[in-house]
N, C-alpha and C positions, 0 to 999 in steps of 0.2 A: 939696253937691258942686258946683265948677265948672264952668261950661260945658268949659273947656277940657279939664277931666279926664273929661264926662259923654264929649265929643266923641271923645276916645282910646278912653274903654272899648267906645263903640258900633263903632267904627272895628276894634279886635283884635274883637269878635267876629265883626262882618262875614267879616273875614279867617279865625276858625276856622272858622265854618261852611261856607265857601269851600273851605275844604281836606277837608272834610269829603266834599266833592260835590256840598250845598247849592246848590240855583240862588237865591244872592243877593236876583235882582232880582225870582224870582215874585211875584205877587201877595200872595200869603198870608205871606210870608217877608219882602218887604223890609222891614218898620217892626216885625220881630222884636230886631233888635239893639236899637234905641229900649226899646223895650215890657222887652225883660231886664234893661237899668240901670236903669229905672224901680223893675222888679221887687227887684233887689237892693238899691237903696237901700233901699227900704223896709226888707227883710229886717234890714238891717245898723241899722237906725236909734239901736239903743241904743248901738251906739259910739261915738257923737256927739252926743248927748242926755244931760244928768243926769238922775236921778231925784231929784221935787223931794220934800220932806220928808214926814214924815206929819202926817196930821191925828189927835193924839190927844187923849182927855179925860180928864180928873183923875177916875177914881173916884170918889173923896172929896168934891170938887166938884162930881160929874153925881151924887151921889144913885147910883151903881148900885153895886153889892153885886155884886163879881164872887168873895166868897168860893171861890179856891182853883180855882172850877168852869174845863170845857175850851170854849174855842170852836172852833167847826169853822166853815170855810168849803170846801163843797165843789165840784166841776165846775166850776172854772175852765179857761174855753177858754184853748188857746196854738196858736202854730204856730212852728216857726223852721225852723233850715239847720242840717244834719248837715255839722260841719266837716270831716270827710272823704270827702265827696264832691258839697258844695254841692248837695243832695236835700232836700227838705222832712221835716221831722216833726211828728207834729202827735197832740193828744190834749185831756188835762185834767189839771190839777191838783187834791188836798186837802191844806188846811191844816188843821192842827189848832192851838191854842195856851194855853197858860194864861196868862192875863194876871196882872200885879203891879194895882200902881197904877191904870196907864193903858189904856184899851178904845183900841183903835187903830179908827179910821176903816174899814167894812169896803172901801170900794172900794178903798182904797190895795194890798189884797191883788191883786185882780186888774191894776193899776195895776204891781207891782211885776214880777209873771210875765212880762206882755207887755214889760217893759222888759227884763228879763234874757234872756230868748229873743230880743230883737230883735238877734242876732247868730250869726255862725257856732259851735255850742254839742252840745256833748256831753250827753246827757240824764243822764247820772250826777254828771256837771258842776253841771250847771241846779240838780237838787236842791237838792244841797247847797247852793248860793249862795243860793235862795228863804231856806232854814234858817238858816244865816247872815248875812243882812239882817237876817232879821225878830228875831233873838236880838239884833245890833247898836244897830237904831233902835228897839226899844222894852224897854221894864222886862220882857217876858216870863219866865215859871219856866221855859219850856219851851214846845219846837214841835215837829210830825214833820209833815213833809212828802211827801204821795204821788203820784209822779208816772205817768201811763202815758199811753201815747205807742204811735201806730202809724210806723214808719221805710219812707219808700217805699222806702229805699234796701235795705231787704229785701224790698219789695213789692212791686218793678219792676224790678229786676236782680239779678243775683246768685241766691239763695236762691229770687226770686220766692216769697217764703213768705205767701201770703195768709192776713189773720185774725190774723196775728201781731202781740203788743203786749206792748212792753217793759214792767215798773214798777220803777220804783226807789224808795228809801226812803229820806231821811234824818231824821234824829231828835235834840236838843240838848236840854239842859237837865233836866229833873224829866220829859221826856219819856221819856228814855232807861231810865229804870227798867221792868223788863220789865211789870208789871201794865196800868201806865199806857199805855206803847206798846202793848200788844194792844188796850187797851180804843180807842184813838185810832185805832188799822189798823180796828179795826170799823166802828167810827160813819163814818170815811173810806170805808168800802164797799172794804176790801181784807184782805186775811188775808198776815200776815209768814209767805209760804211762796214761796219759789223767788223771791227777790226782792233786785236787789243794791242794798248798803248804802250810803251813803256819810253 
């Protein structure tokens, strides 16, 4: 981000919380506008960042026998911004996946989440895109990805629904086959009930 553009963002929010009633220049308030660009750059970083490639290995060549078998990686931390109301959401990810050929690098998994979340993001959104990368960049049979997420923005306005946590699911490939998805929702530490699809 430019100075000249950090300068404008810090500047209109001066000015919304001004209008708000906000005293500006209190103590505690005035290096708030500073400290919130701060804050949303970070948030936003994946939209101006690539995500660099994966690190995979040849089966065949690493000696591992991944005969057919699921891996799971599960409780991967996230947090991002509910783009309808730039509020925080925040929870964990499971993946699950069959591999082909290639064992994908585990950290690229969480590597990838915090890059797709680093944006204003719909968690039914998010899902599916985890799903869809990891089907993309690697030889995988198949992945179901499980997401659950607590939304402040039902937490702290509105609903004020405390305790509440979204999950969504999505599911590609030889995953989608109902036996295999139940078995992969278990070992994920979730059960395909009351849970939207994507």
């Amino acid at each position: 981000m430019s100075s000249d553009t950090r300068s404008r963002l810090v500047a209109a929010l001066k000015k919304y919380l001004a209008e708000l009633g906000v005293d500006v220049e209190s103590p505690g308030v005035k290096d708030t506008p500073e400290r919130w660009v701060s804050a949303l750059e970070e948030y936003t970083e994946g939209l101006r960042v690539g995500f660099d490639e994966w690190k995979v290995f040849d089966s065949e060549e690493s000696s591992i026998d991944t005969d057919g078998g699921l891996v799971v990686v599960r409780d991967i931390p996230f947090s991002s911004i509910c783009e309808h109301h730039l509020l925080p959401f925040f929870g964990r990810v499971h993946i699950a996946y069959v591999p082909g050929r290639e064992v994908v690098g585990i950290s690229k998994f969480a590597r990838l989440v915090s890059w797709l979340a680093a944006r204003p993001q719909v968690q039914e959104r998010l899902t599916g895109q985890i799903a869809d990368r990891v089907m993309e960049m690697t030889d995988a049979k198949g992945v179901l990805v499980v997401v659950q997420a607590i939304h402040t923005c039902m937490v702290t306005r509105g609903a004020r629904s405390h305790g509440s946590r979204i999950v969504t699911v999505s599911s590609r490939g030889v995953l989608q086959r109902a036996d295999l998805r139940a078995a992969a929702l278990l070992l994920a530490g979730s059960r395909d009930e009351g849970v939207l699809n994507r």
